[in-house]
N, C-alpha and C positions, 0 to 999 in steps of 0.2 A: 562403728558397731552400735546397737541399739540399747537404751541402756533396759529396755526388759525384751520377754520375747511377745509375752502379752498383756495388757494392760486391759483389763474387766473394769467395765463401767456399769454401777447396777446395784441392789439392794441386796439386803442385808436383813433378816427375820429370828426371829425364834419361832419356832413351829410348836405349834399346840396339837401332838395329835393324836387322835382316839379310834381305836378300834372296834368295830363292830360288823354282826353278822351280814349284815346290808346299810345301802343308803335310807336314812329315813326318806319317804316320801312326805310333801309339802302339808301342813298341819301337824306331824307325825312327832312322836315320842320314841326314842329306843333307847336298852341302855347298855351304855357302851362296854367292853371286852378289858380294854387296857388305857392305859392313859401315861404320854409322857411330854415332853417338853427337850427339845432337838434344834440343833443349829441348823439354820436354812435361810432363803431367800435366793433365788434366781442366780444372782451377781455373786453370791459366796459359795454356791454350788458348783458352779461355771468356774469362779478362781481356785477353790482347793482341786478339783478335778482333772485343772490345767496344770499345777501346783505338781500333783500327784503323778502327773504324766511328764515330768521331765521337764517343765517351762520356768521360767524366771518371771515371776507374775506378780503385779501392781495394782491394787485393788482402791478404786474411787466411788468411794460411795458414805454413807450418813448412816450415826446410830444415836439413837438420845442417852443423856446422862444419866441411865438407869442399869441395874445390876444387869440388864437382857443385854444392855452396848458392851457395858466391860466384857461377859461374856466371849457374845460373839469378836470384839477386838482381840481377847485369847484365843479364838479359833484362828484367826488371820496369823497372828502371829506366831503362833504352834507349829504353824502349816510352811512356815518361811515364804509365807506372802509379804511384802513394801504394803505398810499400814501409812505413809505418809499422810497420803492425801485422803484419809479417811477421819472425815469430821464426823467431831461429836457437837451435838445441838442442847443446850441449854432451856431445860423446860418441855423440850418434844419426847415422845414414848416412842422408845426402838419398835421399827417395823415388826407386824405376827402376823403369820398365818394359821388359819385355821381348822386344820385335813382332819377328814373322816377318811378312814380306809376300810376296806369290808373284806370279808376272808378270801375274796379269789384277788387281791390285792390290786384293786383298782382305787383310787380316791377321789376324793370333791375335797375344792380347796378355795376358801373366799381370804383376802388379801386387804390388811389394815396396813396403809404405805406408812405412817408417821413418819420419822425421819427422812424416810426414802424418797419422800415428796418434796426435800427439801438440798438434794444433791442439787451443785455445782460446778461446774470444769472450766474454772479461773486459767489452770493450766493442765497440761497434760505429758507425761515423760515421754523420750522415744521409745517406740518398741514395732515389733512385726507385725505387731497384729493388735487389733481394737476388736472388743468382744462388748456387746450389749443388748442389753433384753428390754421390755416396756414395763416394768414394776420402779422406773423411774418417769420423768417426763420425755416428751419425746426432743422437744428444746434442748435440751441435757444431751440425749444419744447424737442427736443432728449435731452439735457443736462437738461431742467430742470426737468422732465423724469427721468432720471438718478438720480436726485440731491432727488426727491422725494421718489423712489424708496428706496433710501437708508435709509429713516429713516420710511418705513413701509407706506407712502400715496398712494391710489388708483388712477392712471392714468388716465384720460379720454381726450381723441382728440375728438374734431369734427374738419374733416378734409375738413374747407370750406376757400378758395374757392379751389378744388378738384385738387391736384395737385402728382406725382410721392412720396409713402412714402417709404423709403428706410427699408429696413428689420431691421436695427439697431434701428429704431425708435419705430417699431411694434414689438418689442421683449420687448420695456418696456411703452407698451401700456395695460393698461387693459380692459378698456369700450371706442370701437368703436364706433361714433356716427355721418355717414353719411346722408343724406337722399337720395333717390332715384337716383338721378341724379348722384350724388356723389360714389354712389355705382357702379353703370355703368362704371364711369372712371377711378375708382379704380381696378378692373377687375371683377366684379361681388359677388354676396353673397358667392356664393362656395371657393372663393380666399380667400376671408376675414373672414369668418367664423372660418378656421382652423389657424387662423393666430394671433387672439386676443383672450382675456378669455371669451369677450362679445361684441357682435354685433349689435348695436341698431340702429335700423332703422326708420329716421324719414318721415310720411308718407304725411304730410299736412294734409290737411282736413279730411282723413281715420284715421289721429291716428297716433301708432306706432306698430314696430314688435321688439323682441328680438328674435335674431334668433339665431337657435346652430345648430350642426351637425345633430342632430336626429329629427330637426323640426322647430316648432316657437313658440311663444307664441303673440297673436294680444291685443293692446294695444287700447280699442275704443276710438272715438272721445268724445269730449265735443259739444252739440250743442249750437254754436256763431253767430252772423252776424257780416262775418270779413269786415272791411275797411282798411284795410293796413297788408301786411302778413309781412314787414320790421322787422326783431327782435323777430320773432317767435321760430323761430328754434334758437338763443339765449338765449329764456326764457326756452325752455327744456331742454338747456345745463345747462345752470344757474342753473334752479330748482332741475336737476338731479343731480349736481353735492353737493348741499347743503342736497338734503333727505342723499344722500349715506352717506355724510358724518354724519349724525346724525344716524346714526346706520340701518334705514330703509333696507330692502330686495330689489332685484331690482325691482323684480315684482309693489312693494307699489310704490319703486321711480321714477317706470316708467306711474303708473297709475296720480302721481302725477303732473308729466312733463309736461305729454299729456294735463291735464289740463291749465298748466301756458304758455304753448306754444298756446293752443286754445285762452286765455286768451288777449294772448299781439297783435292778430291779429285785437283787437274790438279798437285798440286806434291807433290816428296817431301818429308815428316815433319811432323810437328805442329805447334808454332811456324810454321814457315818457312811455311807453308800456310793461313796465314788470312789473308784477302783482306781490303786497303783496301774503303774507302767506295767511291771513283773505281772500283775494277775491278768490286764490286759494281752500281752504277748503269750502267757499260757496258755489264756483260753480261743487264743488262733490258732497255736501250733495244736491243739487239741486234735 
């Protein structure tokens, strides 16, 4: 038996973030609505989500020796995430982010790694499933990748924010999980498709798609009234990463996602916004 069921590799932030009626446009002054400061970052999104969904989850990743680390190491351990192998770095400022949200709750988010840029996977526990994002290096994911691979865990990247992945990395990738955007910069479905074992496409408000060579399979929405899409596309990685590991099909684990990703769009900020098990199954039996 494995000793977690998924094991998140990935950063770690405090979120800075401000509300206002629009995106400022470039030169531009607004001012802003609200203002707070929220647990977040990719990797802790991804873990409490999985967390929250029934998994046994092991969180590897970097915060510095500042009130934002201890923080966010409270939210891990609040949450009954394994903090083992999450280092604290001497001298480096815990990862921020930076969101502007605008009232129909869409955001813009620029990304200070500090610590994050600073993870290592010396080792890795067993577990079902290896979850990672690119707000670490990609060294980092490829190696832990590797490390999971070897003892039989299912691989999944969401590869945000969208950056060059080197063919070493996608050789021991199993579930691709871009969203649209992301697929574009990546070189499109046709590139990616023959390149992983599974392609999962996240589509916002549409839902999702798994796509393979001979087709697709569409994945419908939930209907929500979203106020902040902050963490969304974290609660589908999260949740998806925690159904597969309990044995689910992809098809189920993807019907499931769509849910918890529709889910975390209805609450503000990262963290605070990823939806239990229980909210998730009520609002399919809906």
């Amino acid at each position: 038996m494995s000793e977690f069921d998924v094991v998140v590799v990935g950063s770690l932030n405090l979120d800075l973030v401000v509300r206002s009626a629009r995106h400022p446009s470039p030169g531009e002054t607004l001012t802003g609505s609200d203002y707070a400061e929220i647990a977040g970052g990719k990797g802790l999104n991804q873990a409490v989500c999985a967390a929250r969904s029934g998994a046994r989850v092991a969180m590897v990743g970097a915060v510095g020796d500042d009130h934002a680390g201890e923080y966010l190491r409270g939210i891990v351990q609040t949450e009954g995430i394994d903090d083992t192998l999450l280092a604290t770095r001497p001298g480096v400022p815990t990862g921020r982010a930076l969101i502007t949200v605008d009232d129909s709750g869409e955001n813009s988010i620029i990304i200070v790694a500090g610590a994050n840029a600073t993870v290592e996977v010396d080792r890795l526990p067993t577990s079902n499933v290896v979850l990672a994002q690119l707000e670490t290096t990609t060294d980092v994911v490829e190696e832990a990748f590797r490390r999971g691979r070897a003892h039989g865990a299912t691989t999944i990247l969401n590869p945000a924010p969208a950056a060059t992945l080197p063919d070493s990395l996608l050789d021991h990738c199993d579930v691709l999980v871009p969203n649209e955007h992301e697929v574009d910069l990546l070189g499109g479905r046709g590139a990616l498709v023959s390149r992983v074992g599974h392609l999962v496409v996240t589509l916002g408000a549409a839902g999702a798609e798994l796509v393979g060579i001979d087709g697709s399979i569409s994945v419908p929405p939930s209907r929500v009234e979203p106020v902040d899409t902050t963490g969304a596309g974290d609660a589908f990685c999260g949740s998806l990463a925690a159904r597969l590991a309990a044995g689910d099909d992809v098809a189920d684990a993807l019907r499931y996602a769509a849910a918890a990703g529709a889910l975390a769009t209805t609450v503000r900020g990262a963290v605070p916004s990823q939806p239990s098990r229980r909210d998730v199954l009520d609002l399919l039996d809906a």
